[in-house]
VEXDREN-2710 file (C-alpha; in Angstrom, 1 decimal):
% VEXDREN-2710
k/r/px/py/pz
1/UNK/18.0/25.5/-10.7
2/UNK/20.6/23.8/-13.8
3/UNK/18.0/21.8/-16.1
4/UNK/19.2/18.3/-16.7
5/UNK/20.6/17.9/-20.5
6/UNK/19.3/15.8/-22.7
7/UNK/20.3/14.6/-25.9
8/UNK/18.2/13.8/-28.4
9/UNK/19.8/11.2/-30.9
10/UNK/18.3/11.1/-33.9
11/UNK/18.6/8.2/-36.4
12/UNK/17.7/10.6/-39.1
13/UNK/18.9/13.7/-40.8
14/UNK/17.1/17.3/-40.0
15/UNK/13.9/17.1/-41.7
16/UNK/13.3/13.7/-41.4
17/UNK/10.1/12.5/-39.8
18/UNK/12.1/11.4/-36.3
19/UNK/13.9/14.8/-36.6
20/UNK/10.2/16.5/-35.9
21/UNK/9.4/14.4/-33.6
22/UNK/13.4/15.4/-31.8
23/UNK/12.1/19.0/-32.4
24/UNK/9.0/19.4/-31.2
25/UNK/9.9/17.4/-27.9
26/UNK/13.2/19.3/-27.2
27/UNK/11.1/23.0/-28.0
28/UNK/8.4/21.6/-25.9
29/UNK/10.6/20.4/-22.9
30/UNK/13.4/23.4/-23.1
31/UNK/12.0/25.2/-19.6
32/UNK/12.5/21.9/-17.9
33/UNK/16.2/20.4/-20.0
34/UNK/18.2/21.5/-21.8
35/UNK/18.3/20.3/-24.9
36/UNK/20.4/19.3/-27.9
37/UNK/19.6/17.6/-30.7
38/UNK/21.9/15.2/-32.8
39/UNK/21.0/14.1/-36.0
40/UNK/22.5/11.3/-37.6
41/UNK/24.3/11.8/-41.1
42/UNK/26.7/10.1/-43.7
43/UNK/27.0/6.3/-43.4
44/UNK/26.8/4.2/-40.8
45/UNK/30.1/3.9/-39.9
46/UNK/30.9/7.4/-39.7
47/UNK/27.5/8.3/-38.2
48/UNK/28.7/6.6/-35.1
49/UNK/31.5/8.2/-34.5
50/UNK/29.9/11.9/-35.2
51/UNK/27.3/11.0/-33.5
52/UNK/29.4/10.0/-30.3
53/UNK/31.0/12.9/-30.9
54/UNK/28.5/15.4/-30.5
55/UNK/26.9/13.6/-27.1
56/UNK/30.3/13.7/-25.3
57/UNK/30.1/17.7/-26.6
58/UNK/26.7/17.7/-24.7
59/UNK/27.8/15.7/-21.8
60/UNK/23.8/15.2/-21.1
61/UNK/22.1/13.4/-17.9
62/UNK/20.4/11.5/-20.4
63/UNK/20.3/10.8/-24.2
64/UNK/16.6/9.7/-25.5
65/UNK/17.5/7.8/-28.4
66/UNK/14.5/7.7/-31.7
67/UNK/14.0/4.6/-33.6
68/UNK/15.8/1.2/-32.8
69/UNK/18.6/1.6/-35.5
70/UNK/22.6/1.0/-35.6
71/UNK/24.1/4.1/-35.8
72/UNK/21.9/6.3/-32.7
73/UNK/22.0/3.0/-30.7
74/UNK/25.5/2.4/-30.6
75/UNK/26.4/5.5/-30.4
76/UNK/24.3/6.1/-27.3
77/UNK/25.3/2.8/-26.1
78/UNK/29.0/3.4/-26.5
79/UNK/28.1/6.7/-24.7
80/UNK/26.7/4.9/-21.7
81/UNK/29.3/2.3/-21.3
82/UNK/32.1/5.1/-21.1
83/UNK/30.0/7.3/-18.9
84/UNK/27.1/5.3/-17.0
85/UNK/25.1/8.5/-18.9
86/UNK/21.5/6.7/-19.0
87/UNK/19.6/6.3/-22.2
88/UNK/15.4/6.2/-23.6
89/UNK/14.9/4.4/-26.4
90/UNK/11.8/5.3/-28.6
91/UNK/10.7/3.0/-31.0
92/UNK/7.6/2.5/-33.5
93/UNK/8.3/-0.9/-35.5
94/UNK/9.4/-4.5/-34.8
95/UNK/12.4/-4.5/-36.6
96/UNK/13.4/-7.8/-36.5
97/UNK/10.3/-8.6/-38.5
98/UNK/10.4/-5.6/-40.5
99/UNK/14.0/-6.5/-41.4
100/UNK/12.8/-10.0/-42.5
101/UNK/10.2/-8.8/-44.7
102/UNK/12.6/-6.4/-46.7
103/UNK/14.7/-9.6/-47.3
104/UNK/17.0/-9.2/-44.7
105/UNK/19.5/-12.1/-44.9
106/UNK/20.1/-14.7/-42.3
107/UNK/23.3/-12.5/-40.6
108/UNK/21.3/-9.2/-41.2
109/UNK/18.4/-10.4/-39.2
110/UNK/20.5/-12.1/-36.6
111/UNK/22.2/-8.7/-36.2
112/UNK/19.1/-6.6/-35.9
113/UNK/18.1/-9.2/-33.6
114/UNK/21.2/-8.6/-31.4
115/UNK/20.9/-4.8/-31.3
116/UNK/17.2/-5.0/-30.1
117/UNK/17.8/-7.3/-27.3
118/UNK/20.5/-4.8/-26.8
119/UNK/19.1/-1.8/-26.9
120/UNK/16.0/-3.5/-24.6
121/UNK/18.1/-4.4/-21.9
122/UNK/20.5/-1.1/-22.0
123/UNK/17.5/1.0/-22.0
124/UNK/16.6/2.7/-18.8
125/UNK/13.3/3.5/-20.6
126/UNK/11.4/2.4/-23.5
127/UNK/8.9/4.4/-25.3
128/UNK/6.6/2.8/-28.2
129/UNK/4.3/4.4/-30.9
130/UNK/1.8/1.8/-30.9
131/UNK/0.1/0.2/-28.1
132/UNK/0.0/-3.5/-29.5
133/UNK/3.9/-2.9/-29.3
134/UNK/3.5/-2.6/-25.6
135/UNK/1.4/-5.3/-25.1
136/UNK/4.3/-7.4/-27.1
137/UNK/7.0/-6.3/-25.3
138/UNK/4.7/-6.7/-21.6
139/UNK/5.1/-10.3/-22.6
140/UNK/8.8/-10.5/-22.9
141/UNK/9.0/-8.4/-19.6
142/UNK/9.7/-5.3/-20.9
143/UNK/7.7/-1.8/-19.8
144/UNK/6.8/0.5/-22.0
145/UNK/5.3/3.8/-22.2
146/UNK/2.8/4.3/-25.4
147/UNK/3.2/7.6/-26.7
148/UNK/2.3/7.7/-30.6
149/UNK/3.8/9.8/-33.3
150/UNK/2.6/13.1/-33.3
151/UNK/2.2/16.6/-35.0
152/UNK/1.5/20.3/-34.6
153/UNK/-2.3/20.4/-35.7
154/UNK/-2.1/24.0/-36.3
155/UNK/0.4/24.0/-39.0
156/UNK/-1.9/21.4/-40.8
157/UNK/-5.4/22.1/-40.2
158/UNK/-6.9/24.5/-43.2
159/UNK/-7.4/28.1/-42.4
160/UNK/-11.1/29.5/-41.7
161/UNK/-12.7/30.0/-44.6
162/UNK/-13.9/28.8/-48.2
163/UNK/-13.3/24.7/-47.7
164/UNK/-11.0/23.5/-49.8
165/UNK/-12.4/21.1/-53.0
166/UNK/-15.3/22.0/-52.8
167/UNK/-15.4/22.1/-56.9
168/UNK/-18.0/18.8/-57.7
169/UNK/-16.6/19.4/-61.3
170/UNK/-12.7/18.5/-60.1
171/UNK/-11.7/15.3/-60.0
172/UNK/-11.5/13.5/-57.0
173/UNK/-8.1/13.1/-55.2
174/UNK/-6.7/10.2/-53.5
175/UNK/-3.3/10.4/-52.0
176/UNK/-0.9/8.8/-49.5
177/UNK/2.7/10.6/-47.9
178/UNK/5.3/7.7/-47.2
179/UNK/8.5/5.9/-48.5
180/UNK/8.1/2.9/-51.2
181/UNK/10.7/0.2/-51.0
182/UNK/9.8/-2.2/-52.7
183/UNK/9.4/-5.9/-51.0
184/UNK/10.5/-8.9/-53.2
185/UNK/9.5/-11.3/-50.7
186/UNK/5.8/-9.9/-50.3
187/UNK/5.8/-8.6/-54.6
188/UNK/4.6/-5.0/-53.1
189/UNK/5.4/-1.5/-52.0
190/UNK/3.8/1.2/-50.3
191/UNK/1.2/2.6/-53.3
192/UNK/0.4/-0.7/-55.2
193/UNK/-2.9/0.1/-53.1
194/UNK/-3.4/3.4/-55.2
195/UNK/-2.1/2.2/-58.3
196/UNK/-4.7/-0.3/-58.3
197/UNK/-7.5/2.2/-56.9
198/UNK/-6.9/4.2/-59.5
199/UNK/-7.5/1.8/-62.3
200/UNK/-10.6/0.3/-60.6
201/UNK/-12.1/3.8/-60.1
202/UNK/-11.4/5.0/-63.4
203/UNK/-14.1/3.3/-64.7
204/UNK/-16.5/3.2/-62.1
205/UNK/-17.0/6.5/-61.0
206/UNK/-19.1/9.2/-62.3
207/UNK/-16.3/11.8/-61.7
208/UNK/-12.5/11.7/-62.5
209/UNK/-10.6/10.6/-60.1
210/UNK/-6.5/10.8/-60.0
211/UNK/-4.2/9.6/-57.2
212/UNK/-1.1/11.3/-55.9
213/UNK/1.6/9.7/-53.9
214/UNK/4.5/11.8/-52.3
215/UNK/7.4/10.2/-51.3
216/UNK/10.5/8.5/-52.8
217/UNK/11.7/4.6/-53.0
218/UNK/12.4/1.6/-54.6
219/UNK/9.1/1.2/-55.5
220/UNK/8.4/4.0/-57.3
221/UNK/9.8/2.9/-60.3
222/UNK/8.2/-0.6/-60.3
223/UNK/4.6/2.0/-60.0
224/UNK/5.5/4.0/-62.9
225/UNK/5.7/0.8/-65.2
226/UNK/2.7/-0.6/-63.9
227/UNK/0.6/2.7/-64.0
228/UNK/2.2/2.6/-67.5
229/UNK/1.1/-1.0/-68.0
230/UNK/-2.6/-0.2/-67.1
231/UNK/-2.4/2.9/-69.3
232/UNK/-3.2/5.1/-67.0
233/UNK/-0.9/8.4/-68.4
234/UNK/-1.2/11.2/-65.9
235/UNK/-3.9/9.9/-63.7
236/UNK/-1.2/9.1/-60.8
237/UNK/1.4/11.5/-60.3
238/UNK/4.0/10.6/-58.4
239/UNK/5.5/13.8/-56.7
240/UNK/8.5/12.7/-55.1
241/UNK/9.8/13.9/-51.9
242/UNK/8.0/17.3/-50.4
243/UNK/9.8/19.1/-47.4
244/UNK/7.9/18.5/-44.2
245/UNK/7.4/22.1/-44.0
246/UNK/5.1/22.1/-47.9
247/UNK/3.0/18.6/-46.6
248/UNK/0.2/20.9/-45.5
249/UNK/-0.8/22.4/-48.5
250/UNK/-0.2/19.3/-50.5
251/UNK/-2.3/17.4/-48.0
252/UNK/-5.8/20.0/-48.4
253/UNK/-5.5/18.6/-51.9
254/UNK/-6.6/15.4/-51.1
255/UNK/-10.3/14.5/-51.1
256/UNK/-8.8/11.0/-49.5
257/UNK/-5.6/9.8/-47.7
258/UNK/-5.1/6.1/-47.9
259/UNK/-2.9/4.8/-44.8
260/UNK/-2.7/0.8/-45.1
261/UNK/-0.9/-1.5/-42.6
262/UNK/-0.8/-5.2/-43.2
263/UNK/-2.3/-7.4/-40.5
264/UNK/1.0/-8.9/-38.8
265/UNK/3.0/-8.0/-36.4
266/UNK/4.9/-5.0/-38.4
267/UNK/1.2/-2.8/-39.2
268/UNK/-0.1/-3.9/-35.8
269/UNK/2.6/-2.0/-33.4
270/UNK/2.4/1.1/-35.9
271/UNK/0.6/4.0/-35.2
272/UNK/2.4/5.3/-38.9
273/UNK/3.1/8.9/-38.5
274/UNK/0.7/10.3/-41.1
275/UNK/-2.2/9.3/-39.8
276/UNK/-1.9/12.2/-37.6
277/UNK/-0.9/14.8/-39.8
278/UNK/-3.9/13.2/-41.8
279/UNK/-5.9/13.9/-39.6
280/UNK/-4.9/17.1/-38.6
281/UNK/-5.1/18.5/-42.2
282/UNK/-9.1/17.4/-42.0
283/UNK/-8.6/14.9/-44.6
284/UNK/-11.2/11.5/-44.6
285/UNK/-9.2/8.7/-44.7
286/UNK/-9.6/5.2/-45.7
287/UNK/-7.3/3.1/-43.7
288/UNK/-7.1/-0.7/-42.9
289/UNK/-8.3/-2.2/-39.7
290/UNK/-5.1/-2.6/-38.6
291/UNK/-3.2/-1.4/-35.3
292/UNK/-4.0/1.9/-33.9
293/UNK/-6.5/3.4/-36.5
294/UNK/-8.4/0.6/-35.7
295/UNK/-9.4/1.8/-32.2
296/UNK/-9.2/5.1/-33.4
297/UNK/-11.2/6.1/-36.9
298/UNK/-14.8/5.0/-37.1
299/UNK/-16.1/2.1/-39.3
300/UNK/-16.8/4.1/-42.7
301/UNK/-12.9/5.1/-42.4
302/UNK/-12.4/1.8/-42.1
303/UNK/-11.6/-1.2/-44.4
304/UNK/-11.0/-5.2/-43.5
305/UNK/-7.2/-6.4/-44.6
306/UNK/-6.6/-10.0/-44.4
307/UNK/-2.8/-11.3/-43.6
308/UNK/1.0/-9.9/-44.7
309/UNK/-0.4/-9.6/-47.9
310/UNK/-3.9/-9.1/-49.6
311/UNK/-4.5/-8.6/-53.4
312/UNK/-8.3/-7.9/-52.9
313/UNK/-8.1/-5.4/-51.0
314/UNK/-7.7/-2.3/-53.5
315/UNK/-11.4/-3.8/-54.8
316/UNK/-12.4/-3.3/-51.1
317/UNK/-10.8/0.2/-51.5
318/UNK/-13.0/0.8/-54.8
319/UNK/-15.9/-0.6/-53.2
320/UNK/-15.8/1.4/-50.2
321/UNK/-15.1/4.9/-52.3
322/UNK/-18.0/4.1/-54.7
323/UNK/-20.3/3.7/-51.9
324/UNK/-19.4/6.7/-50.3
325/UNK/-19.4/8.8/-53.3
326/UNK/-22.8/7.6/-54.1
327/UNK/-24.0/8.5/-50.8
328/UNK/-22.7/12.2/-51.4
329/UNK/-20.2/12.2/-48.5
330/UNK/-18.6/15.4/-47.9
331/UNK/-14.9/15.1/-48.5
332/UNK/-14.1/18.9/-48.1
333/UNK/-13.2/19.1/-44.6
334/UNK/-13.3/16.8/-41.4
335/UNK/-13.5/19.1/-38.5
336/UNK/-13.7/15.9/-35.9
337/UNK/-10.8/14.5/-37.7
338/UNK/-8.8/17.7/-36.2
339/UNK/-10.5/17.5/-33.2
340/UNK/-9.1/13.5/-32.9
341/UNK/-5.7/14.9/-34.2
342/UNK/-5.9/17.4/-30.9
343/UNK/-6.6/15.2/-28.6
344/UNK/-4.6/12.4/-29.2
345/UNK/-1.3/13.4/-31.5
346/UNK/-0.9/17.2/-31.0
347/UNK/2.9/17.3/-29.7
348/UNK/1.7/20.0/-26.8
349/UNK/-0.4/16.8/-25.5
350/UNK/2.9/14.3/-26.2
351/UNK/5.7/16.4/-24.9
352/UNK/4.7/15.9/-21.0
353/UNK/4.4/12.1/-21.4
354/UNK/8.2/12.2/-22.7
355/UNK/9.4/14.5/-19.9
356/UNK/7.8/12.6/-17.0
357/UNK/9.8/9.6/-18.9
358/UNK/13.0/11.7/-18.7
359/UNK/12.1/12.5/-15.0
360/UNK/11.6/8.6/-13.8
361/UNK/15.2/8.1/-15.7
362/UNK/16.8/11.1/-13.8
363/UNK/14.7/10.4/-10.2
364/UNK/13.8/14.5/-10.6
365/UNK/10.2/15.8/-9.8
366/UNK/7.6/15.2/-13.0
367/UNK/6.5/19.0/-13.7
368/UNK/6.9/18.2/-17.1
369/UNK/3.9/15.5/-16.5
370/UNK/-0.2/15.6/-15.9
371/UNK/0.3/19.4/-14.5
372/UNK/0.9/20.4/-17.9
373/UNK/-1.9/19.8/-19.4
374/UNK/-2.5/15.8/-20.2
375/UNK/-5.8/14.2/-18.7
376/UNK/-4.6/11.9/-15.3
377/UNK/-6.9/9.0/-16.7
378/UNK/-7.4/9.6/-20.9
379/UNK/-8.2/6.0/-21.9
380/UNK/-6.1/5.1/-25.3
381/UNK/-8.5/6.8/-27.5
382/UNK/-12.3/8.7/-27.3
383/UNK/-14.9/8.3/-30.2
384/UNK/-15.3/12.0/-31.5
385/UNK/-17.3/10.3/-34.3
386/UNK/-21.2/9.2/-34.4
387/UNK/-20.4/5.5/-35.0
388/UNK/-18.2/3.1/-32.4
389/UNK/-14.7/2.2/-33.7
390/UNK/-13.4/-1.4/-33.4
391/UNK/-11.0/-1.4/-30.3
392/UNK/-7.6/-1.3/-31.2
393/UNK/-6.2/-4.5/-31.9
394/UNK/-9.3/-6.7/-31.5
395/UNK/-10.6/-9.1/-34.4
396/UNK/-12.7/-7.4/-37.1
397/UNK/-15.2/-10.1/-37.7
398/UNK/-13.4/-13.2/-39.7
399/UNK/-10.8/-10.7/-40.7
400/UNK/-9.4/-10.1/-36.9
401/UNK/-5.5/-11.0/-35.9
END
């Protein structure tokens, strides 16, 4: 029997975060589609038309389109409107409001707004990252299918063995993986969290402590000058980007990943894509109780964030660390935090979900689907911890949303 096609369209280069996702859904699905993946590169302009390019090359059943940006949208949308080809739209954020928050002008945000409603309506499918964004998008009448980001937890988790950091005379390690662009309207940027950790810890703890962000922005030069403000020399070092491929080793580093989300609308529908590989590497993380780690870690792992903004929260942060140091927790390797990462991100687990999607578009049998391995009646997430987590999206005490 001829397996559909099925173009991926990626708003993103090879590499890129959506490009692993693309690739571990096309190796995944490849006995049941074929598959091709096109990645988006150059500017926007020219994107579009490579892009379009490339899909009429494929001539696919179905494109499945990742992330709700210009260049894959149109070009799947011009794609569609020439050959009534059918297209999935994954997404992870609310752009509009995402778009507002980077200070987005008036047009630019009436733009984005456009291309949503577009991209909602034109969609055969929709696929979201974060189950809050379902439940928003239930309300305007739109059906979605939750399937978070993901990764392959064997090429994080640490090899048997010696753990790593297990040397009480090191210092401790905090890190974060992610993009900093810098947000005039909100006066912050990815990492101001673990600038400011850093300086509290510094003198607080009885052991050294250093932070580490990787990843590449706007805002990395605004953190240099404070870090240089606070006089804190080499106690953060800002590594830049790391191919996807080196993340691994870089992540058995940490003693602690920070992954913080504001409480609005734009952390809520996140499930971020490193809390998984987080996770997967055995890392403890700290991260707010916001969107899907808050149904997902357990409390200790969790810390209260108040609004789009929240200035105390790094002396939460501190607060939280100092207790847990103190306590003597053991931050050399998580084994339940791989065991979460496997049950609920590992891309073997994710891949059917996205094929039975691309079966319901194409009206073809689903043996992509529950035969191949995912649970008939997994609820959104399973405590593999001692403690009950918060469910996700539910008030925290005062500091709920």
């Amino acid at each position: 029997m001829r397996r559909p096609r099925v173009a991926f369209v990626v708003n993103g280069g090879p590499g890129s975060a959506l490009g692993e996702r693309a690739e571990a859904f096309a190796a995944r699905l490849a006995a049941r589609f074929a598959c091709r993946l096109v990645f988006r590169t150059g500017g926007k302009g020219q994107a579009v038309g490579r892009m379009l390019a490339e899909i009429a090359a494929a001539a696919p059943a179905v494109c499945y389109v990742l992330d709700l940006a210009a260049s894959g949208v149109a070009a799947a949308g011009a794609y569609k409107l020439a050959t009534a080809t059918p297209f999935v739209l994954d997404t992870g954020d609310a752009v509009v409001e995402l778009g507002r928050a980077l200070g987005r002008s008036w047009a630019g945000t009436a733009a984005t707004r456009g291309m949503e409603a577009y991209a909602l309506r034109a969609a055969s499918a929709v696929v979201v990252r974060g189950t809050f964004h379902r439940t928003l998008l239930a309300r305007r009448g739109v059906r979605a299918e939750f399937v978070p980001d993901g990764v392959v937890v064997d090429q994080f988790a640490p090899a048997q063995g010696a753990p790593p950091n297990a040397d009480p005379a090191r210092p401790l390690v905090v890190g974060l993986v992610g993009s900093s662009v810098w947000v005039p309207v909100r006066g912050t940027c990815y990492g101001w969290e673990l600038v400011e950790l850093i300086r509290i810890l510094r003198s607080r703890l009885p052991r050294p402590v250093r932070g580490v962000l990787i990843g590449d922005g706007s805002g990395v030069e605004v953190l240099r000058r404070r870090c240089a403000e606070y006089g804190l020399g080499g106690a953060v070092e800002f590594a830049g980007r790391v191919p996807y491929a080196d993340l691994p080793v870089r992540l058995r580093e940490f003693d602690i990943c920070l992954s913080t989300q504001t409480n609005d609308v734009i952390g809520n529908v996140r499930t971020t894509g490193k809390l998984p590989l987080y996770l997967a590497a055995g890392r403890f993380v700290l991260a707010s109780r916001v969107g899907e780690a808050a149904g997902l870690l357990p409390s200790n792992m969790l810390v209260d964030f108040v609004g789009e903004t929240d200035p105390a929260y790094p002396t939460k942060l501190a607060a939280r660390v100092e207790a847990l140091v103190a306590a003597g927790e053991d931050f050399t390797h998580r084994s339940e935090c791989v065991a979460l990462a496997r049950l609920h991100f590992e891309y073997d687990r994710l891949a059917p979900r996205v094929g039975a999607v691309l079966d319901g578009v194409l009206g073809t049998s689903s043996r992509a689907g529950r035969g191949s391995g995912e649970p008939a009646d997994t609820p959104p997430y399973q405590d593999l911890f001692t403690t009950t987590p918060t469910p996700p999206n539910k008030p925290a005490g005062e500091h709920g949303h």
